[in-house]
C-alpha positions in Angstrom: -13.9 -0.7 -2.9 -11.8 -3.7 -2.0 -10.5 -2.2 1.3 -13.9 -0.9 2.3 -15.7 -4.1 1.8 -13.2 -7.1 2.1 -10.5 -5.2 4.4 -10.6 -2.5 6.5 -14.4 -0.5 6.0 -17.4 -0.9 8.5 -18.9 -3.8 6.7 -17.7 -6.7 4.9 -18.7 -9.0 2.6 -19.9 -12.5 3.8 -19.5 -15.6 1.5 -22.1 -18.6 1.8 -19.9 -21.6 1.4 -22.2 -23.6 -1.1 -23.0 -20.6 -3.2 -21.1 -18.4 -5.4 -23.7 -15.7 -6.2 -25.1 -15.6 -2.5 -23.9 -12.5 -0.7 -24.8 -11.5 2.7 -22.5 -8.2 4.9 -21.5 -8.6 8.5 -19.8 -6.0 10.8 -16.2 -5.6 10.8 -14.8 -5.9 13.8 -11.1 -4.5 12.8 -13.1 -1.7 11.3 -10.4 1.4 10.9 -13.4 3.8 11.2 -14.1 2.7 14.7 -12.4 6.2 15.9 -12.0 7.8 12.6 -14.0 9.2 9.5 -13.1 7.1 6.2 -13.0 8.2 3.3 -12.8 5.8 0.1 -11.7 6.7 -3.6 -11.3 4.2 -6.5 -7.9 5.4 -8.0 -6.7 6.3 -10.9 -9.4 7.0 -13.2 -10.7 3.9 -14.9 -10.2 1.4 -11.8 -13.3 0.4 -9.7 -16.5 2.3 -10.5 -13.9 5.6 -11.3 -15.1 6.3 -15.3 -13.1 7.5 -17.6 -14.6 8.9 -21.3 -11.6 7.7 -23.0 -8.6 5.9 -22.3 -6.6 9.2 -22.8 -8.3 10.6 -20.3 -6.4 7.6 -17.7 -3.3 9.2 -16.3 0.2 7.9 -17.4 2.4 9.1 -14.2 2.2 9.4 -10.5 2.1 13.0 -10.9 -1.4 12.8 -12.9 -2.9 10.6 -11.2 -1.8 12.6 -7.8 -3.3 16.1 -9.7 -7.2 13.9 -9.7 -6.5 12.4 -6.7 -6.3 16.2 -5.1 -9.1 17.4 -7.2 -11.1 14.7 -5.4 -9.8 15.5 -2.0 -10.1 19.2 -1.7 -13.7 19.3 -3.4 -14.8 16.8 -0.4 -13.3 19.3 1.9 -15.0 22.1 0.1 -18.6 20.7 0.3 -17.9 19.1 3.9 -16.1 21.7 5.8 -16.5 20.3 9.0 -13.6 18.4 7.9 -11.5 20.7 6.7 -9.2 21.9 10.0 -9.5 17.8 10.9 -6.2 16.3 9.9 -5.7 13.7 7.1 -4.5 10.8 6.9 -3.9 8.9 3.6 -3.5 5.2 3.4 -3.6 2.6 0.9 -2.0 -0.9 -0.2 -0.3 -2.6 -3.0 0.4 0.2 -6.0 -1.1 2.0 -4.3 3.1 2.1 -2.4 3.0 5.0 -5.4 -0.2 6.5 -5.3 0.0 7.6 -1.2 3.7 9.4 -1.8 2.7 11.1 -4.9 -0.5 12.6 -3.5 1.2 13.5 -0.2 3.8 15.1 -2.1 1.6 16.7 -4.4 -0.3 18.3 -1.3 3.1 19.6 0.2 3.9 21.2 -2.8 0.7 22.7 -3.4 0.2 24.1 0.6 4.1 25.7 0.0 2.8 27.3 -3.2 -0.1 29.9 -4.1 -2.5 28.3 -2.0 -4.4 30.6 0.4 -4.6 29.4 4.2 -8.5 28.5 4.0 -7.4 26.0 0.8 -4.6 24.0 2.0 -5.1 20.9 2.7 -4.3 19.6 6.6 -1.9 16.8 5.6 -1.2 14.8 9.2 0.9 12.0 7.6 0.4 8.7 5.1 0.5 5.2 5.6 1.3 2.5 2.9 0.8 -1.0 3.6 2.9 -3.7 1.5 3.5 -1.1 -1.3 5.7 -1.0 -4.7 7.4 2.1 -3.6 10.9 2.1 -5.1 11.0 -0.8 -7.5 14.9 -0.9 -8.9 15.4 -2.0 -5.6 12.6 -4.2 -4.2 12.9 -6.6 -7.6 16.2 -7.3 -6.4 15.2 -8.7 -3.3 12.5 -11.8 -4.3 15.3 -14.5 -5.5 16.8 -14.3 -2.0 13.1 -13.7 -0.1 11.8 -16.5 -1.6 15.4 -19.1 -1.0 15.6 -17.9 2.4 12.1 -18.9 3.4 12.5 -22.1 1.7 10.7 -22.0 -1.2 13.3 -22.2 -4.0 17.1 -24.0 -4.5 19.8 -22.4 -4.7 19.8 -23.2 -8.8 16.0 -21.3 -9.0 17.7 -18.3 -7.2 20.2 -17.7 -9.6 17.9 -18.1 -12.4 16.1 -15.4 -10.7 18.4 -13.2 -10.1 19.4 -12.8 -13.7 16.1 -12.0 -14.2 15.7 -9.5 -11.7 19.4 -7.7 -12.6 17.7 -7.7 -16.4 15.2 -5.4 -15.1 17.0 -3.5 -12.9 19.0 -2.9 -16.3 16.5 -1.8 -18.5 15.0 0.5 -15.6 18.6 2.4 -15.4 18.2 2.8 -19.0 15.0 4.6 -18.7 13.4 1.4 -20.7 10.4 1.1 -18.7 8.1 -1.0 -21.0 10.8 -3.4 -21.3 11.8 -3.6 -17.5 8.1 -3.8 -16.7 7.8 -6.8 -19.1 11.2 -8.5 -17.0 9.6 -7.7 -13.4 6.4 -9.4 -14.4 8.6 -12.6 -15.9 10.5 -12.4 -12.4 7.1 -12.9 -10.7 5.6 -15.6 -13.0 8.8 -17.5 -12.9 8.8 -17.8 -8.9 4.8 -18.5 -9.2 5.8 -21.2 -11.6 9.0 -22.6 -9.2 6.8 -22.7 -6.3 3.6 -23.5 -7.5 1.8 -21.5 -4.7 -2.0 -20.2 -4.7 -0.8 -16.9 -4.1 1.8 -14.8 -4.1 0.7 -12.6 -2.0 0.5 -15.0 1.1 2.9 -18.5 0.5 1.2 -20.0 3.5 -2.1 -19.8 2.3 -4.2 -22.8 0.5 -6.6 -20.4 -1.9 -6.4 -16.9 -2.9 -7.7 -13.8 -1.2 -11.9 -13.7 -2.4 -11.1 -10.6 -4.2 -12.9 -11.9 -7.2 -15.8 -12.7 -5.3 -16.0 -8.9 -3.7 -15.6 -7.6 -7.4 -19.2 -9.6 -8.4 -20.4 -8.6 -5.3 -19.9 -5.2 -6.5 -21.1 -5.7 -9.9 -24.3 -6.9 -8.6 -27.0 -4.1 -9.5 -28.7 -4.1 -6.2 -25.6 -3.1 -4.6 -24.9 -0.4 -7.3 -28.4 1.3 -6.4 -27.3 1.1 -2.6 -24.1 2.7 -3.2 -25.8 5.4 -5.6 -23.6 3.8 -8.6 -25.5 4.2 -11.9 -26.7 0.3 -13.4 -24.9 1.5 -16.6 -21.6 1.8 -14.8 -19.6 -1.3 -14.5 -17.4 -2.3 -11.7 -13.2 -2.9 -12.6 -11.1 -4.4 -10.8 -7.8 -3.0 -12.9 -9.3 -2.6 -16.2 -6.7 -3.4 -19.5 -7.4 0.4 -20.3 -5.5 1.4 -16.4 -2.7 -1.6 -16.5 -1.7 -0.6 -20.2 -1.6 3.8 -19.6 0.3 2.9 -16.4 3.0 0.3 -18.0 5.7 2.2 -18.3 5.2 3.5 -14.8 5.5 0.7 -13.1 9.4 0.2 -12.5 9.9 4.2 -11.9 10.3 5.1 -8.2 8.4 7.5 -6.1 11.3 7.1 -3.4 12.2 10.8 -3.3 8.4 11.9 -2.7 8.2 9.5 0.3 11.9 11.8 1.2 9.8 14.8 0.6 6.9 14.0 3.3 9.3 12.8 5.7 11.6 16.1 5.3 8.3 18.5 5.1 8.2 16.7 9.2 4.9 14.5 8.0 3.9 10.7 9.4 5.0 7.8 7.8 3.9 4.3 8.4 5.3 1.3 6.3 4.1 -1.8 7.0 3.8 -5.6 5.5 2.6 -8.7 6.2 5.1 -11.3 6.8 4.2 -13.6 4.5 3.8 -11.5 1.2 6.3 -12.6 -1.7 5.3 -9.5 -4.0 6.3 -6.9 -2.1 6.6 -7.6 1.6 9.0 -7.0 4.6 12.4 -7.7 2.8 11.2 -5.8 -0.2 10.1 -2.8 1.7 13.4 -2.7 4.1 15.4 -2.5 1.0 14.6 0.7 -0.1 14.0 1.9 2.9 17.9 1.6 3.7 18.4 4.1 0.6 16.4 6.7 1.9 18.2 10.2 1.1 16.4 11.4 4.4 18.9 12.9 7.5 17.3 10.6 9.7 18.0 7.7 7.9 21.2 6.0 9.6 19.5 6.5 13.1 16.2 5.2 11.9 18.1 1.9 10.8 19.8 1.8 14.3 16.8 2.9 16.4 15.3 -0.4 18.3 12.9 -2.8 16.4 10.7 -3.2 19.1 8.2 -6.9 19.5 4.3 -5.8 19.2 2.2 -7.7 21.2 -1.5 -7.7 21.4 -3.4 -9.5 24.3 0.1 -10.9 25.4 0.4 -12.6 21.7 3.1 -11.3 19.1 1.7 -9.1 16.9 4.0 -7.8 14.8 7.7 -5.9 15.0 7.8 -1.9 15.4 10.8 0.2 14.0 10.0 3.8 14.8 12.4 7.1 14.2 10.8 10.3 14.8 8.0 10.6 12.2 8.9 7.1 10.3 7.4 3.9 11.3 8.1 0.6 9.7 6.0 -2.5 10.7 6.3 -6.3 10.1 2.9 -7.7 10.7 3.0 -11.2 12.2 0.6 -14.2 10.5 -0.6 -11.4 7.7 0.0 -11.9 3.6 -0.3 -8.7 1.3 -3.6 -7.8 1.9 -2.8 -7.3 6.4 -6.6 -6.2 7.4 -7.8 -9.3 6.0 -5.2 -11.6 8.0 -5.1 -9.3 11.5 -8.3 -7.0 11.4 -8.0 -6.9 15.0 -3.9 -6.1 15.1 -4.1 -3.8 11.9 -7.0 -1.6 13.5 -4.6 -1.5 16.5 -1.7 -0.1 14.7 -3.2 2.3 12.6 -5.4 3.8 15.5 -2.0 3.8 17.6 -0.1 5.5 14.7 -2.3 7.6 14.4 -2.8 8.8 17.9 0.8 8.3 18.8 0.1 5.5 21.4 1.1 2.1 22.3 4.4 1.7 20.8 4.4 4.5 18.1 3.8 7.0 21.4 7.2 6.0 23.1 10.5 7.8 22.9 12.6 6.6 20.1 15.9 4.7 21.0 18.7 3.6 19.2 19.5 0.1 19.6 22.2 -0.5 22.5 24.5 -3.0 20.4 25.4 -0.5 17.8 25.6 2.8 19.8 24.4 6.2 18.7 24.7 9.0 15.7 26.1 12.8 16.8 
């Protein structure tokens, strides 16, 4: 609900300065459903107005969560089949760097499988914006993130890095709890050294208004508007979700995001620049490790400058059907902080225009792969 009504949906929430509980909605001009058909799920179980009966019911891996997540998808289809031969696109942000590979995979797997024709589902490609993808590698890469944009000393980034080796460690290990634990003391140790609102933009004065868009949504006049029942609460990530999904956290999904790319499927990566959890140095990281046979000439092909309206907009690595995007003046949450340049690039992703439409090339200064 977040992405439909502080991000990226066809109205957003609009906060009266002098009060808290006064909620108005304007339209969204960086709307992503100016050419497309959205639709939004709260995911997993639990999180948002999702319900679960009991906390066992809450899935503990990516693969359960992917299993409801296609339940969801191919019902829709089912009781709106105009939009079943359409293809699909799915997208989402944050953990959700797990979520998107897992339920693209899963629907690869299942078309290949037992599936008739009339009950696959028309998987065009997915899109994951500042995700936790691959997380051995992208805690290694917040110590130097963080020094090189001038936030920490050189003593504060070896503190850090110990920390971050500690987790990367107990991952290898298959201790999961415990290397969850150490990632989560990486990232309150670098709030702590840099004292910063949020981590999730450093250049920012105050957080994101999530917190305000999750009373909005617990108010009970919007719950009758959006059919919810008054009964039903609103969660933003319920203690019952973070604690079923703690050991998940540090495992990687990095060989379902190979799958997709190998099963010919889009991918789009991209971050905002300014994000400290996991942005454009975290994201490049894994990327680099990518057991895909496109991989060395994706790293060489040209990162190309995005501009929109003659301003810079962002940076554009593309590499057959992998995209990787740095958003310029955007945090962790990008339709927020460029409505106008996100809706750009995901409408030209999708539609293989603007720079995501050109041929690929391989940068001149390092030559080319047979």
């Amino acid at each position: 609900m977040y992405g439909n009504f502080l991000e990226l949906g066809p109205w957003r929430v609009k906060f009266q300065e002098q009060r808290h509980d006064s909620f108005t909605l304007e339209p969204n001009p960086g709307a992503w459903n100016r050419k497309f058909g959205i639709l939004f799920l709260d995911n997993p179980i639990g999180a948002g107005f999702s319900m679960a009966s009991s906390p066992q019911e809450i899935p503990r891996d990516e693969l359960s969560v992917a299993k409801h997540l296609f339940i969801a998808i191919t019902t829709f289809l089912q009781l709106n089949q105009s939009f079943k031969s359409r293809p699909l696109y799915i997208a989402g942000e944050s953990y959700a760097g797990k979520y998107v590979p897992a339920i693209g995979y899963y629907i690869l797997n299942k078309n290949a499988g037992q599936l008739t024709e009339h009950r696959r589902v028309n998987l065009a490609g997915i899109a994951i914006g500042n995700g936790l993808t691959d997380p051995v590698n992208q805690v290694a890469t917040h110590a130097s993130n963080a020094y090189f944009s001038g936030l920490i000393n050189q003593r504060q980034k070896i503190e850090l890095e110990k920390l971050q080796s500690e987790a990367i460690d107990l991952a290898k290990l298959g201790l999961w709890s415990q290397a969850t634990n150490i990632r989560y003391a990486v990232m309150d140790s670098l709030q702590k050294m840099t004292g910063l609102a949020t981590m999730f933009d450093y250049t920012k004065k105050v957080p994101y208004e999530i917190n305000r868009v999750t009373r909005f949504l617990q108010n009970e006049v919007v719950k009758r508007a959006l059919g919810v029942k008054e009964s039903v609460g609103f969660h933003r990530c319920s203690d019952a979700v973070k604690n079923a999904l703690h050991e998940d956290v540090m495992k990687s999904v990095k060989n379902m995001v190979e799958m997709v790319l190998k099963k010919k499927s889009k991918v789009l990566l991209y971050q905002g620049q300014y994000d400290l959890w996991d942005g454009v140095a975290s994201t490049e990281a894994w990327v680099r490790t990518l057991g895909w046979e496109e991989t060395g000439n994706f790293l060489m092909a040209e990162r190309k400058v995005w501009k929109r309206d003659g301003k810079v907009a962002g940076y554009v690595q593309k590499w057959r059907n992998l995209s990787n995007v740095a958003v310029f003046g955007a945090g962790h949450l990008v339709p927020v902080d460029q409505p106008l340049n996100s809706q750009e690039m995901i409408e030209n992703w999708v539609l293989d225009q603007g720079l995501f439409g050109e041929k690929d090339l391989l940068s001149n200064h390092w030559g080319t792969f047979s």
